[in-house]
C-alpha positions as CSV (number, residue, x, y, z in Angstrom):
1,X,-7.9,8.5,21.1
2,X,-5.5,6.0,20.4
3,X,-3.4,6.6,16.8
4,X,-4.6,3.6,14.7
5,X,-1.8,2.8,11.9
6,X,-3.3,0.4,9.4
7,X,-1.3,0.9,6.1
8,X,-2.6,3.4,3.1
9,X,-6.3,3.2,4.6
10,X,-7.5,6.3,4.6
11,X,-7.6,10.3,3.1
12,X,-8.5,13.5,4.0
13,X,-9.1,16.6,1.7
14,X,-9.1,19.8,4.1
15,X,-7.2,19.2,7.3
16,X,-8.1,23.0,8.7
17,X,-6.0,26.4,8.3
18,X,-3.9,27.4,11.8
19,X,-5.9,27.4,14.4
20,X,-8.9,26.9,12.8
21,X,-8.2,23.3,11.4
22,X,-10.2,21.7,14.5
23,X,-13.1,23.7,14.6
24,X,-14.3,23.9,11.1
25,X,-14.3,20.1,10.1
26,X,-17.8,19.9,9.1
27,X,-17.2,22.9,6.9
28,X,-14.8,20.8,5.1
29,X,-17.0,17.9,4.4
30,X,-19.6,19.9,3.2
31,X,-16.7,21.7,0.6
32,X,-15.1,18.9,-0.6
33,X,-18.3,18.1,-1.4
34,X,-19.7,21.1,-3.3
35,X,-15.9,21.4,-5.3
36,X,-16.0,18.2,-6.3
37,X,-19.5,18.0,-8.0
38,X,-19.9,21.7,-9.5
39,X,-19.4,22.3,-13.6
40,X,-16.5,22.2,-14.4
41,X,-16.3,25.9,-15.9
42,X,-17.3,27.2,-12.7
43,X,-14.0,25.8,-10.6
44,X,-11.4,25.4,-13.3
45,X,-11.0,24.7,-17.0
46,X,-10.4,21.1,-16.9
47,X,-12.2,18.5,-18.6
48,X,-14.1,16.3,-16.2
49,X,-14.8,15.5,-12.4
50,X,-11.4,13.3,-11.9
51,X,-9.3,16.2,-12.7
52,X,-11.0,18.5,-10.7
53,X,-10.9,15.8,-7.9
54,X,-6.8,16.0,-8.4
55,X,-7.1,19.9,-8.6
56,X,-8.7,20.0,-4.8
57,X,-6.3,16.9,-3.3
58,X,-3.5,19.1,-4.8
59,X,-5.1,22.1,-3.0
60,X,-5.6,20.4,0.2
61,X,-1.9,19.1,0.6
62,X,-0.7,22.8,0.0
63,X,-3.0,24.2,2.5
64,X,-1.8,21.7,5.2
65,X,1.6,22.0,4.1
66,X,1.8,25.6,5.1
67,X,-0.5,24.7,8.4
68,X,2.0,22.4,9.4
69,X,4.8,24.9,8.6
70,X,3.7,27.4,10.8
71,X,2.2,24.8,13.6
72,X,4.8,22.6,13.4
73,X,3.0,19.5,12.8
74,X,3.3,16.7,10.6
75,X,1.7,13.1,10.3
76,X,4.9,10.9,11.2
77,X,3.9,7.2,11.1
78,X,3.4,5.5,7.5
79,X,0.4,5.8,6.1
80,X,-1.5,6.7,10.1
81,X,-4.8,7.9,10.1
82,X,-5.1,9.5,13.4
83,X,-7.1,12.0,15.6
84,X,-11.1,12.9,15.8
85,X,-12.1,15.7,13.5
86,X,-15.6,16.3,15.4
87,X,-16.5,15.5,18.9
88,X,-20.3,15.9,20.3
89,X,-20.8,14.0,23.7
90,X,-20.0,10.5,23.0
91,X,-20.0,11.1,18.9
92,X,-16.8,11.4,17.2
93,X,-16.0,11.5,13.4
94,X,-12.6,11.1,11.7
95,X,-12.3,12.1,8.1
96,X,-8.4,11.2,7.1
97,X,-7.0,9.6,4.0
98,X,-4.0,9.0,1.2
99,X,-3.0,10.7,-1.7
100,X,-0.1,10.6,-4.2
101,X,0.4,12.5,-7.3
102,X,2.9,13.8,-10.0
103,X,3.9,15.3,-13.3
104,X,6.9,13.6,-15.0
105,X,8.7,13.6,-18.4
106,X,11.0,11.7,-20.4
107,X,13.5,12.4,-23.0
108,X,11.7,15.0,-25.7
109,X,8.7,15.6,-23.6
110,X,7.2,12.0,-23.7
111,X,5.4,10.6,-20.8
112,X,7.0,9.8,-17.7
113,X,8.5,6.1,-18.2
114,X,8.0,3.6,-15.3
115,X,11.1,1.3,-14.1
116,X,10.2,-2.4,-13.0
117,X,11.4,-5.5,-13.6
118,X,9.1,-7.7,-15.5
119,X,8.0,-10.7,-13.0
120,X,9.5,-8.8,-9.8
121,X,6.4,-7.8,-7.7
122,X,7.4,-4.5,-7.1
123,X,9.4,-1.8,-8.2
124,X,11.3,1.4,-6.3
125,X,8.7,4.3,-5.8
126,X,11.1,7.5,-5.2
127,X,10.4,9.8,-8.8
128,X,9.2,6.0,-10.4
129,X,5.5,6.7,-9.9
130,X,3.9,8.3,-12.9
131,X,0.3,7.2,-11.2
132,X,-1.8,8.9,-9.1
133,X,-3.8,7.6,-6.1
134,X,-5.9,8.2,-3.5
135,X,-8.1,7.3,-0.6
136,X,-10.9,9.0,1.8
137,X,-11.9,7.5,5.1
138,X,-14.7,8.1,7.1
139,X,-14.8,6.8,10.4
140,X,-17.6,7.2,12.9
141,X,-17.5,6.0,16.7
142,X,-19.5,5.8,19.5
143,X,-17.6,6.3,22.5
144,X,-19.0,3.2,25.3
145,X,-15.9,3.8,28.2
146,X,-14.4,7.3,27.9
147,X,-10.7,6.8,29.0
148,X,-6.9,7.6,27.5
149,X,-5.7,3.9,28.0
150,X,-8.3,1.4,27.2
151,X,-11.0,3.0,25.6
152,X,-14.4,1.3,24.2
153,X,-16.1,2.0,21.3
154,X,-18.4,0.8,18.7
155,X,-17.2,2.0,15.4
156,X,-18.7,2.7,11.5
157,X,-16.0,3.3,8.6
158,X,-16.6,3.7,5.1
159,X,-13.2,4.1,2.4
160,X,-13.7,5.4,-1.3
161,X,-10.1,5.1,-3.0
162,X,-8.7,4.6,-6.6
163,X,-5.9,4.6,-8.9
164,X,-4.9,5.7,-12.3
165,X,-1.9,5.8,-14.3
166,X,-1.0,8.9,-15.7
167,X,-2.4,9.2,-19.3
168,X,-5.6,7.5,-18.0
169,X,-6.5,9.5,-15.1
170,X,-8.9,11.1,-17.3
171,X,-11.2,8.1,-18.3
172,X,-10.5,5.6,-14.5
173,X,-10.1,8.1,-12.0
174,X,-13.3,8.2,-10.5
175,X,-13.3,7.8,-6.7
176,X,-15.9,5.4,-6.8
177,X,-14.6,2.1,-5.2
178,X,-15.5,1.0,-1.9
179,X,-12.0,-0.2,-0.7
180,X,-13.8,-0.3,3.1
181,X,-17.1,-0.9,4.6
182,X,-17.1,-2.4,8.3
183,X,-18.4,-2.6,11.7
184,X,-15.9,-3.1,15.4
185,X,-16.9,-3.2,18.6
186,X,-13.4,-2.0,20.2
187,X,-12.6,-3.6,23.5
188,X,-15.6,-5.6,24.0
189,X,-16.9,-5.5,27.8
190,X,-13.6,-4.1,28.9
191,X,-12.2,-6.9,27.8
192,X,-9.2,-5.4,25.3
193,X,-9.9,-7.7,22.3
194,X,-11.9,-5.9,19.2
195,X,-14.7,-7.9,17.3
196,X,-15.6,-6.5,13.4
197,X,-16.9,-7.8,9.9
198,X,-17.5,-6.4,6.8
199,X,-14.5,-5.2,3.7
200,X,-11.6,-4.0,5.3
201,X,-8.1,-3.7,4.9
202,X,-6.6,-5.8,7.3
203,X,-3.4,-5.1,9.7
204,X,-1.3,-4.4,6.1
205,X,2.5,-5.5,6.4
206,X,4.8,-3.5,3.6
207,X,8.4,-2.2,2.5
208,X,7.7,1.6,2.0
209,X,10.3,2.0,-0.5
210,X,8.9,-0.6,-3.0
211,X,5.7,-0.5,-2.1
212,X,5.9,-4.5,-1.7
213,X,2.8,-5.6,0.8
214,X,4.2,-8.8,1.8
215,X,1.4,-9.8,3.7
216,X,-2.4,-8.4,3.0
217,X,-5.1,-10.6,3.4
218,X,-8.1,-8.1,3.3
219,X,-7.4,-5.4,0.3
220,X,-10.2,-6.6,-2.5
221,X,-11.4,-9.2,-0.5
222,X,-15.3,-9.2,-0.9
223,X,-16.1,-9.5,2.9
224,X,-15.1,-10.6,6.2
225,X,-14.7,-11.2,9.8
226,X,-12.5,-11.8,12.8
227,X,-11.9,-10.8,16.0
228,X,-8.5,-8.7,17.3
229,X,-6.1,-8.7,20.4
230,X,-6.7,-11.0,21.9
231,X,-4.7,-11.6,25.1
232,X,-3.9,-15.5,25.1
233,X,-0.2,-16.5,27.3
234,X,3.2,-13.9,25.9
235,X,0.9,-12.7,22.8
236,X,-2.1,-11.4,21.3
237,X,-4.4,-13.7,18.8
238,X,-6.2,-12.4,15.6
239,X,-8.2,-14.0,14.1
240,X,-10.0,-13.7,10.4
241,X,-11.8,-15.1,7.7
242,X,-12.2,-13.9,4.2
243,X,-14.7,-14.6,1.6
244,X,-12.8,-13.9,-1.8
245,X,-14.6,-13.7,-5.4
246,X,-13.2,-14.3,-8.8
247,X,-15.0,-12.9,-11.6
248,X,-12.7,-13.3,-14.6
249,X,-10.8,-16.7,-14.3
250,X,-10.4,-18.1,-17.6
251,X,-12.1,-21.3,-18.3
252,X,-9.9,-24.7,-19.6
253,X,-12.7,-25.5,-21.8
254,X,-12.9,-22.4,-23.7
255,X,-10.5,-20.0,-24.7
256,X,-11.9,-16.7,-23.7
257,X,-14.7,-17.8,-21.4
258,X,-15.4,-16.3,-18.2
259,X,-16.8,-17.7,-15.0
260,X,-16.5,-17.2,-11.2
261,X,-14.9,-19.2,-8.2
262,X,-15.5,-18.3,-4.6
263,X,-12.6,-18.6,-1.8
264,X,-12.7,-18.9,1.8
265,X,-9.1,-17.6,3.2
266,X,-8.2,-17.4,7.4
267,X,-5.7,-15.5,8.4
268,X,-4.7,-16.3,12.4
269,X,-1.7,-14.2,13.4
270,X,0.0,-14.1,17.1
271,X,1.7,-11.1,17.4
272,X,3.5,-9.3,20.4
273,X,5.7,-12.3,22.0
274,X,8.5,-10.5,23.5
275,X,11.6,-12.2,23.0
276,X,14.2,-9.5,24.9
277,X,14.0,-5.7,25.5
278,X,13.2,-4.2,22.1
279,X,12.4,-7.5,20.4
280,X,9.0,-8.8,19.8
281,X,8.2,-11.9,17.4
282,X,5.0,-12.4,15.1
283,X,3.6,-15.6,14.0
284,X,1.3,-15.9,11.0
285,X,-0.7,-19.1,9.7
286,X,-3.2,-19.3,6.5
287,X,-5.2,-21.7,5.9
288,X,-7.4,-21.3,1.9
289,X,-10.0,-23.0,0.5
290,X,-11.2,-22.4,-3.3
291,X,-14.4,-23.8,-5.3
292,X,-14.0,-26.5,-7.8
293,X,-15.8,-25.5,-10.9
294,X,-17.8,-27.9,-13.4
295,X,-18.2,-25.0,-16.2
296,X,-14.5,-23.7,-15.6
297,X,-12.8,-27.5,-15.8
298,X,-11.5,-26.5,-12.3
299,X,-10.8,-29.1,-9.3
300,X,-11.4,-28.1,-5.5
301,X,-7.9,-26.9,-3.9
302,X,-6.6,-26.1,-0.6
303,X,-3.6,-24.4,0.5
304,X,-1.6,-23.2,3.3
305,X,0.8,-20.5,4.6
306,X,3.5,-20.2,7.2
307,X,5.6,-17.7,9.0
308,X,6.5,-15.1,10.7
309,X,8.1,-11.5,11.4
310,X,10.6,-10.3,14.4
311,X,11.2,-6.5,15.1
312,X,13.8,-4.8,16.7
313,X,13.2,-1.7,17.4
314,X,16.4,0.8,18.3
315,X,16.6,4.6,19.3
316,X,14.7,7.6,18.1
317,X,12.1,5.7,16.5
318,X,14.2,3.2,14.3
319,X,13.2,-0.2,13.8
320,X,14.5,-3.2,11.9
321,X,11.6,-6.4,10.8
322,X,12.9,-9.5,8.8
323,X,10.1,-11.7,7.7
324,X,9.6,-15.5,6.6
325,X,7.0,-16.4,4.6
326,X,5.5,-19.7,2.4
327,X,2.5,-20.1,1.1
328,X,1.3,-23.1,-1.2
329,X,-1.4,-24.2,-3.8
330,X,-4.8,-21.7,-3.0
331,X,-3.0,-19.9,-0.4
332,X,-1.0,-18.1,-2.5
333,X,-2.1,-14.7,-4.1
334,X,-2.2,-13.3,-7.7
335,X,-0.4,-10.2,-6.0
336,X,0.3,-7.4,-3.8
337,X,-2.7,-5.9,-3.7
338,X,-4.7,-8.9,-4.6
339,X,-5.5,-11.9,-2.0
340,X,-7.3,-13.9,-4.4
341,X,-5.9,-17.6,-5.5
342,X,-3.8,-17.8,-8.1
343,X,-5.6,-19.4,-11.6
344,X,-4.6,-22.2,-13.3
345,X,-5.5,-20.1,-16.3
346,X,-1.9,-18.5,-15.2
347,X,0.4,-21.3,-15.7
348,X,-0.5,-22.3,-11.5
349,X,-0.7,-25.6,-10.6
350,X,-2.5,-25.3,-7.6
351,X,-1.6,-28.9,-6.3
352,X,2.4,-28.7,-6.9
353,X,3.0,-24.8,-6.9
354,X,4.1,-22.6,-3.6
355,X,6.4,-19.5,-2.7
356,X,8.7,-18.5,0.0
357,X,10.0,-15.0,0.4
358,X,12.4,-13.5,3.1
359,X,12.8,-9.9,3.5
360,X,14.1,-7.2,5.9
361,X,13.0,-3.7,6.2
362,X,15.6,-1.1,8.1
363,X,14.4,2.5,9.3
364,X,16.9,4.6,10.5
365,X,16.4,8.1,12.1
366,X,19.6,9.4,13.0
367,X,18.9,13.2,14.1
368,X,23.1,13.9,15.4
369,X,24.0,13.6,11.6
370,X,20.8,15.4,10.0
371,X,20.0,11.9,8.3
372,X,17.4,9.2,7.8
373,X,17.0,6.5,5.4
374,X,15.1,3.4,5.1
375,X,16.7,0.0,3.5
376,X,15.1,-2.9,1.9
377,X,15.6,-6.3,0.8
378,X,13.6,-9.2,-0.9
379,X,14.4,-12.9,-1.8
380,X,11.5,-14.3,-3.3
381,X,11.2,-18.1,-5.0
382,X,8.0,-19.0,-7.1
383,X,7.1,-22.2,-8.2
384,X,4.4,-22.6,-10.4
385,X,4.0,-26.2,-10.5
386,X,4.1,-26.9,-13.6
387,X,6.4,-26.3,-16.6
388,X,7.0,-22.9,-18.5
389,X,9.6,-22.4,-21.2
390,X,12.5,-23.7,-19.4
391,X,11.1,-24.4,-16.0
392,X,8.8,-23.9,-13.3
393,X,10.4,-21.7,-11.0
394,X,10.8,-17.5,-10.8
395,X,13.5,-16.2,-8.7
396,X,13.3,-12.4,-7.7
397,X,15.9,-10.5,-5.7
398,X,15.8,-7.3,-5.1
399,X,17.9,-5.1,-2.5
400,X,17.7,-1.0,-2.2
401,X,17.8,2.1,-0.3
402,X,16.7,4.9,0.4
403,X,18.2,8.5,2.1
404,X,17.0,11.6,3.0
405,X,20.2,14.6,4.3
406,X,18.3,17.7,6.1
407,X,19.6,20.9,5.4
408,X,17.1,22.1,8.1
409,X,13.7,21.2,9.4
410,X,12.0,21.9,5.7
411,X,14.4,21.1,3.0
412,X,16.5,18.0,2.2
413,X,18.0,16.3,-0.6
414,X,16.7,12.6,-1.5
415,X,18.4,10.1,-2.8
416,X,17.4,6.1,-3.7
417,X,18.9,3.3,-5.3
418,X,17.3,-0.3,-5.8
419,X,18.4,-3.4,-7.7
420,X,16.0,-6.2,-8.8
421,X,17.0,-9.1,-11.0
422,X,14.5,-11.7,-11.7
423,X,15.3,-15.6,-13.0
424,X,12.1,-16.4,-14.9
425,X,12.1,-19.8,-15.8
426,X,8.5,-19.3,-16.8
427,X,9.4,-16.8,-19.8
428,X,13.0,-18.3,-20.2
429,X,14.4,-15.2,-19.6
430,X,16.8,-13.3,-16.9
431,X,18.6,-9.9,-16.0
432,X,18.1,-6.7,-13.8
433,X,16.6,-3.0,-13.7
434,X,18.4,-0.7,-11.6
435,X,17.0,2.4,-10.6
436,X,18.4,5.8,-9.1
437,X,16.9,9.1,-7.8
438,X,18.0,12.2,-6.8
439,X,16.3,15.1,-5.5
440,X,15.3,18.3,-3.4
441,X,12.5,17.9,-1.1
442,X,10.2,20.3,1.2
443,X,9.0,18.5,4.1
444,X,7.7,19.5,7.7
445,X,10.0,17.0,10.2
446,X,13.8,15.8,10.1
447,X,11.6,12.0,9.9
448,X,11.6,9.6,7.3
449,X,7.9,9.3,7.4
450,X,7.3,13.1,8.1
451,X,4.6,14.3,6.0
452,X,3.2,16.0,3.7
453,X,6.1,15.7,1.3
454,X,6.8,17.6,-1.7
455,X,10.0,17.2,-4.2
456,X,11.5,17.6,-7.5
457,X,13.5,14.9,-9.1
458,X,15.7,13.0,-11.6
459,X,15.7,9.2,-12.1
460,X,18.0,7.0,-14.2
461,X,17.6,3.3,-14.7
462,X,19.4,0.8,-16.4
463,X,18.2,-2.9,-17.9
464,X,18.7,-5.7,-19.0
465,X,19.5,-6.4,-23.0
466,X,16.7,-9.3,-22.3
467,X,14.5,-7.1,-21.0
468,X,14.4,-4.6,-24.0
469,X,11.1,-3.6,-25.0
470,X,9.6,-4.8,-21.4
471,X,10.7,-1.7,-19.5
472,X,10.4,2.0,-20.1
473,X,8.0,1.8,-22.7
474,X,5.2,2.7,-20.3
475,X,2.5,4.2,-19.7
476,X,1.3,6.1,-22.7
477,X,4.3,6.8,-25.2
478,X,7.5,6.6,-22.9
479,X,10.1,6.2,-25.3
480,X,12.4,3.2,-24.0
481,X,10.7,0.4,-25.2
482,X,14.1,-0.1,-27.8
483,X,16.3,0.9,-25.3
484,X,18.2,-0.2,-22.1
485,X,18.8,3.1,-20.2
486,X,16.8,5.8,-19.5
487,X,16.1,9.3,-17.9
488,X,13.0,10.7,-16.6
489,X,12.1,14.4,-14.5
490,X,9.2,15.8,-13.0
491,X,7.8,16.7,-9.4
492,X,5.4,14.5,-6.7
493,X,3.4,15.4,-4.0
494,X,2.6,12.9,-0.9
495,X,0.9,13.1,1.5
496,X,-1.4,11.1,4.8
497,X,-3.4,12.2,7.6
């Protein structure tokens, strides 16, 4: 089957031992299973089901670490969920997935400080990530037209993930949100375009190194629908609609009360227009739509969005994407992560307030000098309509890189750097975090996305004397918060299949 590359969608715990990683899948399920629920005592001395969850996904990504070693393969696209675990006739099931995690320090043993820039919607990831996360996807298909090229297929997946900070991994790492829960008919008729509804995450656009998803209309949406590829003149069309709930926008009326609006977002992308050999152009449209509210004091708003995305890709797998993008009112998002409206319990006014971001993304995989890096950039104006301390406006930047020297196929050292300075008019403040890693790494590929991943590290960053007490001084009792430099150590573990 196709490989089917849809951002951090997916995790799986076992992926088999040598030669035996195909034919015992359903054992796996069934043991991931029995681990995860048995006392506590009986599988190791820690205190609940979350860490014993973390104990297994740590397990798992040793396991296929050494199966890779000695079979020589490695997942190599970001975040790809790929291949059919179990095969009977014209059944097939996939069980893949995500997982990060990490222990990390700071200066005199204190909990591993985090590095952002407070109002920037991102920060750099390399040894900056004292959180861990996961995902499991299960994906069931039944096959309708058996071929390599243009398969057909009706299609089932369900996705469990979540995501704790360190310190509270404990208590809110439980596994227990459905991220995913959809239905596709693949290549209808023959036909090559894909119909599908349900919660889903949705053809996720991001900068790896940051961890910035500059475009992702279907993560925490309630529901959906839409219907992919297809073929229309140079490109393909995509179409979707997204039914979006708000459960804790702060009333007008009342400080403190709570209510609910309902949003209706579509998302109609053309993607694939070939512009010259090795160039391809992307064009992306949103139209939003959010309930007044009589409770709330809120007004009916619309908004749009606009723009676009062109990829070059160059030799040995490198690529380069620059993207344009402006949304207004309803259509833009409280984050990343998040596709719901903004509030005007946030400072928003939804009739006067937009954003526009550019940003480029660089991969290069450069095997004749042993090296491979990945380099981003982000310009990013938001305008919340209406007045803040000095202004409306907040201004990010942020520009960095990251580069990975192999020794051989397994070890290589790591390095990253990244900048971000934010103009908040909002807060009436301004100034910069800049953040830098270094480390040794055992890997599986001379790729940038080879995985899984494992390294040690050390990370310095640097702040702003306006942002004392905003950075550093999280989670848990990172000791920064009256400080503008910092140091923190530890080791991380990623991995994807």
């Amino acid at each position: 089957m196709a490989r089917w590359t849809k951002g951090r969608e997916a995790f799986s715990i076992f992926v088999g031992i040598g030669p035996l990683a195909w034919s015992l899948s359903p054992v796996r399920l069934v043991f991931v299973y029995v681990f995860s629920v048995l006392p506590a005592r009986t599988v190791h001395p820690m205190p609940n089901k979350a860490f014993r969850l973390w104990s297994l996904l740590l397990l798992s990504v040793v396991v296929h670490l050494s199966s890779s070693v000695a079979h020589g393969k490695s997942a190599t696209k970001a975040y790809e969920r790929s291949g059919t675990d179990l095969q009977i006739g014209n059944h097939q099931v996939g069980f893949h997935g995500y997982m990060r995690a990490g222990v990390g320090w700071s200066r005199g043993g204190h909990a591993q400080a985090a590095f952002g820039a407070p109002g920037a919607q991102s920060k750099y990831r390399l040894g900056n990530e004292p959180d861990m996360n996961a995902i499991l996807w299960l994906d069931y298909r039944y096959i309708l037209r058996h071929s390599q090229e243009n398969p057909s297929f009706l299609q089932a997946a369900f996705t469990l993930d979540d995501y704790a900070i360190n310190g509270k991994i404990e208590k809110e790492f439980r596994m227990d949100n459905v991220a995913e829960l959809y239905v596709k008919y693949a290549n209808v008729g023959g036909a090559g375009f894909h119909l599908w509804a349900g919660r889903r995450f949705y053809n996720r656009r991001l900068i790896y190194l940051n961890d910035h998803f500059w475009l992702n209309a279907g993560q925490n949406a309630d529901s959906g629908m839409g219907v992919e590829e297809m073929a229309i003149g140079p490109g393909r069309l995509n179409i979707a609609i997204f039914h979006l709930k708000d459960k804790m926008m702060p009333s007008l009326k009342e400080a403190g009360e709570l209510g609910r609006t309902d949003a209706r977002a579509l998302d109609i992308r053309y993607t694939g227009i070939v512009l010259d050999k090795g160039w391809t152009l992307a064009l992306w449209a949103n139209m939003t739509h959010r309930n007044g509210s009589d409770e709330l004091g809120l007004s009916e708003r619309y908004g749009f969005g606009v723009g676009g995305w062109i990829q070059r890709d160059l030799p040995n797998g490198s690529r380069n994407i620059s993207a344009l993008l402006f949304r207004q009112g309803a259509a833009m998002v409280q984050g990343t992560f998040n596709p719901r409206p903004v509030q005007e319990g946030q400072g928003y006014d939804l009739k006067n307030s937009y954003s526009l971001e550019a940003n480029n993304d660089l991969l290069y995989e450069c095997p004749s000098l042993n090296l491979a890096l990945q380099w981003g950039s982000i310009v990013r104006l938001e305008s919340f309509g209406r007045k803040g301390a000095s202004g409306r406006s907040v201004l990010w930047g942020s520009t960095g890189a990251h580069v990975r020297y192999f020794f051989s196929d397994y070890v290589n050292a790591i390095g990253e750097v990244g900048y971000d300075y934010v103009h908040d008019q909002q807060q009436n403040r301004s100034g910069g975090v800049q953040k830098s890693t270094i480390g040794l790494q055992l890997s599986v590929d001379r790729r940038f996305f080879a995985r899984p991943i494992f390294y040690l590290f050390a990370t310095h960053a640097i702040w702003s004397q306006s942002f004392k007490g905003l950075v550093g001084n999280g989670p848990e009792d990172a000791p920064y918060g009256a400080e503008t430099s910092g140091w923190t150590f530890g080791a991380h573990v990623e991995h994807w299949w």
